[in-house]
C-alpha positions in Angstrom: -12.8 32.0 32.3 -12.5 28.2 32.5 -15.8 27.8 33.3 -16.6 29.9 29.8 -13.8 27.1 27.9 -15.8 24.5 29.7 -19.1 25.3 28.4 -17.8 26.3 24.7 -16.2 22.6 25.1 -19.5 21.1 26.4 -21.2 22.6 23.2 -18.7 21.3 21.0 -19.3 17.6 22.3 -22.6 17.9 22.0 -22.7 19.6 18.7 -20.3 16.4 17.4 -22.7 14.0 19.1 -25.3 15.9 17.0 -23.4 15.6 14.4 -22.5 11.9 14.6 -25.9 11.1 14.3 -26.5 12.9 10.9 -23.6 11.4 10.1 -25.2 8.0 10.6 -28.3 9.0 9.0 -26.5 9.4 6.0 -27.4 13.3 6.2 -23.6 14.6 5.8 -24.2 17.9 4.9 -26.3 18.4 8.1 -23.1 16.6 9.6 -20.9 18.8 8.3 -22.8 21.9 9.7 -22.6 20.6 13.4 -18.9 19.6 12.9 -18.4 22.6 11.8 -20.0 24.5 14.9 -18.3 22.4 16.9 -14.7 23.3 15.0 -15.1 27.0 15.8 -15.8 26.4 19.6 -12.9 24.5 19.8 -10.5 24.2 17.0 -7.6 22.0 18.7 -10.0 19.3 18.5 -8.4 16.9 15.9 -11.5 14.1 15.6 -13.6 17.1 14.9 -11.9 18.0 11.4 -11.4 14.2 10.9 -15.4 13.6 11.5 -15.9 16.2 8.9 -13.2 15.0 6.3 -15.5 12.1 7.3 -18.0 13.5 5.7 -16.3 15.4 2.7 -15.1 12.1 1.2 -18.9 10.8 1.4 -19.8 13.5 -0.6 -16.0 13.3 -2.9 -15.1 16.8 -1.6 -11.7 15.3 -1.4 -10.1 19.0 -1.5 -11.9 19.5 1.8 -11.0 16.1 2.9 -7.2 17.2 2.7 -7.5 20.5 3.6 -9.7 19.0 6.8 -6.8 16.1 7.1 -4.0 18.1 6.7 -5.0 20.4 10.0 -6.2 17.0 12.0 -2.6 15.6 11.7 -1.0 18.9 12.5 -2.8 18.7 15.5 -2.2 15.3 16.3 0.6 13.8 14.2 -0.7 10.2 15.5 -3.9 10.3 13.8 -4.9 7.2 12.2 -7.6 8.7 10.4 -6.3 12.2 9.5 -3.3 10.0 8.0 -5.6 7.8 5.9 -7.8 9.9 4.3 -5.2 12.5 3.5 -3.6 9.8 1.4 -6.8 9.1 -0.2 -7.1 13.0 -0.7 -4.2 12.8 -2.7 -4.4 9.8 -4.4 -7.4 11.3 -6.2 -5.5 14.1 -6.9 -2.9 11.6 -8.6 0.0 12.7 -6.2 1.0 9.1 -5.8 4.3 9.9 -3.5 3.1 11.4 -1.2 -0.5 9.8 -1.2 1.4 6.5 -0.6 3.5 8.2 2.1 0.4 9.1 3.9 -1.3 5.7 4.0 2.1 4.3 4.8 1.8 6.0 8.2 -1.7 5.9 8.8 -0.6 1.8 8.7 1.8 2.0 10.9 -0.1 4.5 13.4 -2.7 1.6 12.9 -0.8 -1.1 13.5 0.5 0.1 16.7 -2.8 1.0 17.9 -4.3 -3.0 16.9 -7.2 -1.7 15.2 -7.3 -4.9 13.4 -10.0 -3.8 10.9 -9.1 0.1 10.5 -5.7 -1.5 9.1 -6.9 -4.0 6.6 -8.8 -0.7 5.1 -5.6 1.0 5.4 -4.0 -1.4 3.9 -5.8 -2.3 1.1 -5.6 1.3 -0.4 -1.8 1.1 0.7 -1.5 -1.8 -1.8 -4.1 -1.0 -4.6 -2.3 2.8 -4.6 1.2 0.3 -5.2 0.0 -1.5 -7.4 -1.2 1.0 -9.3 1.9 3.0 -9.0 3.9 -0.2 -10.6 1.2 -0.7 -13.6 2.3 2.8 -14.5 5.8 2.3 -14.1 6.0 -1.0 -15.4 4.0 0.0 -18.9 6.7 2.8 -19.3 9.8 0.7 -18.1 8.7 -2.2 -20.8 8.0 -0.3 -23.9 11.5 1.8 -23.0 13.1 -1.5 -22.8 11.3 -2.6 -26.1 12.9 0.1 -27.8 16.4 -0.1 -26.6 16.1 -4.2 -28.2 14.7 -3.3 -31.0 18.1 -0.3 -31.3 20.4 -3.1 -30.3 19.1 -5.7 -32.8 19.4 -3.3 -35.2 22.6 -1.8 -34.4 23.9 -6.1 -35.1 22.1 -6.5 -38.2 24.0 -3.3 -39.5 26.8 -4.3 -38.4 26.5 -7.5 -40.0 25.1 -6.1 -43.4 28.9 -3.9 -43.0 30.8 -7.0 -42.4 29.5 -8.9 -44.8 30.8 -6.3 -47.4 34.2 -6.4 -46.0 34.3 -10.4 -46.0 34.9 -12.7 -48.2 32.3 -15.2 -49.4 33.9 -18.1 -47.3 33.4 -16.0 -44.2 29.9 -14.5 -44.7 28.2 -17.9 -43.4 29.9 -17.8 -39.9 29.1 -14.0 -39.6 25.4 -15.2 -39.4 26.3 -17.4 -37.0 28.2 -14.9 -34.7 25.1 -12.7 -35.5 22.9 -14.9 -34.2 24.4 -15.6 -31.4 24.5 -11.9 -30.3 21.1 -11.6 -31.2 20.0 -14.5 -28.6 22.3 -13.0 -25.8 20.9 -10.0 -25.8 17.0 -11.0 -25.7 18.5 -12.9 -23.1 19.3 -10.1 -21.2 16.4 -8.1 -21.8 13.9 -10.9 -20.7 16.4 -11.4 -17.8 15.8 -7.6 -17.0 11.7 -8.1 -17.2 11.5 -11.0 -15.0 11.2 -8.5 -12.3 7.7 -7.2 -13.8 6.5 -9.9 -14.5 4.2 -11.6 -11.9 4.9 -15.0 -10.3 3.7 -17.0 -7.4 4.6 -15.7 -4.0 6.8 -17.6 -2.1 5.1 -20.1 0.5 7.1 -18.9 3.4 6.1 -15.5 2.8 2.2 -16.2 3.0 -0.2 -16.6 6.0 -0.9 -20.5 6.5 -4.5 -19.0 7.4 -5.0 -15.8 4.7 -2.8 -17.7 2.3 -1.9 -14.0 1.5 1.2 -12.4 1.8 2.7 -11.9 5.3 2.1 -8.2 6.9 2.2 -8.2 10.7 3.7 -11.5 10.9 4.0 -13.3 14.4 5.7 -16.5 15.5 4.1 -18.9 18.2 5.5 -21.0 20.3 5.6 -24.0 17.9 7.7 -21.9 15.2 5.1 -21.0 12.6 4.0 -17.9 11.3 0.9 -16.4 11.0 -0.4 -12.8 10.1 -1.0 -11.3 13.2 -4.8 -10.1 12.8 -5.6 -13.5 11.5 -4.3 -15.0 14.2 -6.3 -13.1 16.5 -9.5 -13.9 14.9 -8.7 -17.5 15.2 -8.2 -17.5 18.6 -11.0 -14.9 19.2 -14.1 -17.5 16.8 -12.6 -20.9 17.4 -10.4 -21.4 20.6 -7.0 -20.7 22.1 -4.7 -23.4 19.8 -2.8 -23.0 17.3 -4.3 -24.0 14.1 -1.7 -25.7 12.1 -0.4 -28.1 15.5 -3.4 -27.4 17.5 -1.1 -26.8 20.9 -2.9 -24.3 23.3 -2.3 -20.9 22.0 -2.6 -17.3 23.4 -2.0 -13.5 22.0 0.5 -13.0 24.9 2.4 -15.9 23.5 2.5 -14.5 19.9 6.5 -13.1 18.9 6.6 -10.4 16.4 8.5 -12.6 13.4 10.7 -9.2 12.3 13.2 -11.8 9.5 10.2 -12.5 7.8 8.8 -8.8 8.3 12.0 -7.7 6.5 12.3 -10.4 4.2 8.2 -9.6 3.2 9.1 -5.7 2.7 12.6 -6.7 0.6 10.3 -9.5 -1.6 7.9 -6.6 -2.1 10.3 -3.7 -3.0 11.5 -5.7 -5.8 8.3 -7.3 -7.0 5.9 -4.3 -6.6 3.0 -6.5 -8.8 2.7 -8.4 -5.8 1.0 -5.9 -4.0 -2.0 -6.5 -5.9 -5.3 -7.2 -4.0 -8.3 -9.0 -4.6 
């Protein structure tokens, strides 16, 4: 018996090796055959539905990429990948919550892993699928909030055009006075409320002094600046062990996760969702 599960698992391996190799020949159908193969020799092999999804989003079969994603992570609930393209999956359907959701973990699973590019991928569709969720929002929340002026400005001019039937004549000229001043409170108020849609510069202390974009995995050194972690590492890794700003000597086992500025960063960015937007 075990040596029967070990040969059915030796095919599989080879049939995903196979498979692999299409896959880098572009030929993802072929792929998708051998992965397949593979899958029904031993379907509690979780890179084996992910190497397919793989496939499935080359050709935009996102259906199969979720349905492909959704038994990878049920397998193994720390799957970078089946997390990651599941979102995707369902971004394209336009199920943003849970889309977002999805990516959201696959960046954390990422994170914690240091796949340093595998997380600027995730990443970017975490933000661009943010973004995007805010445009909508925001385009909604501004021409409600349009409206409810334009109501409120009228509701005062009615009033005023009510009063001024009631007054006398010596009282009609501070009625447009009072009116006025009403009427510049309240667009007060409303462009008070739409400050928080309405982009602005990021704050200094919450950027990279390398990236110059905004903090994500940020880490402290032992001279007391920040940096984002993954461009930190690539510093170190293509132009020596110092720190770049002081130039002191410098190593990763040095670096201090910086969690204020972690928590100040995911605060800043909960109530200014525009500035998730990526170049």
């Amino acid at each position: 018996m075990s040596k029967a599960v070990s040969s059915a698992a030796e095919q599989a391996e080879q049939l995903k090796l196979q498979g692999n190799n299409f896959y880098n020949e572009n030929m993802f159908a072929a792929a998708i055959d051998l992965y397949t193969q593979a899958i029904r020799l031993c379907p509690n092999v979780p890179f084996y539905w992910t190497n397919r999804a793989l496939c499935h989003r080359k050709l935009n079969d996102w259906a199969s990429v979720e349905e492909d994603c959704l038994r990878a992570v049920r397998l193994d609930p720390r799957s970078v990948k089946g997390h990651y393209m599941l979102g995707l999956a369902l971004l394209h359907r336009d199920i943003y919550p849970e889309g977002i959701r999805a990516l959201e973990r696959a960046l954390d699973l990422g994170r914690a892993h240091q796949d340093g590019h595998m997380v600027e991928e995730i990443w970017h569709a975490f933000a661009t699928a943010k973004f995007d969720e805010w445009v909508e929002d925001s385009t909604q929340r501004v021409k409600n909030l349009k409206e409810l002026e334009k109501s409120c400005e009228l509701g005062l001019w009615k009033k005023l055009m009510f009063d001024i039937q009631e007054a006398e004549e010596k009282e009609i000229n501070k009625l447009f006075l009072t009116t006025g001043g009403q009427l510049r409170a309240l667009n007060s108020v409303f462009s008070k409320v739409a400050e928080a849609d309405t982009p602005t510069d990021i704050p200094d202390y919450l950027r990279c002094k390398i990236t110059l974009d905004i903090l994500l995995d940020p880490v402290i050194t032992p001279c007391g600046i920040t940096y984002e972690k993954a461009a930190l590492i690539q510093h170190i890794k293509k132009v020596g062990n110092f720190d770049p700003t002081t130039r002191q000597p410098l190593h990763p086992f040095q670096f201090v996760p910086n969690l204020a500025i972690k928590e100040a960063v995911a605060n800043y960015l909960d109530q200014h969702r525009w500035a998730y937007k990526v170049d």
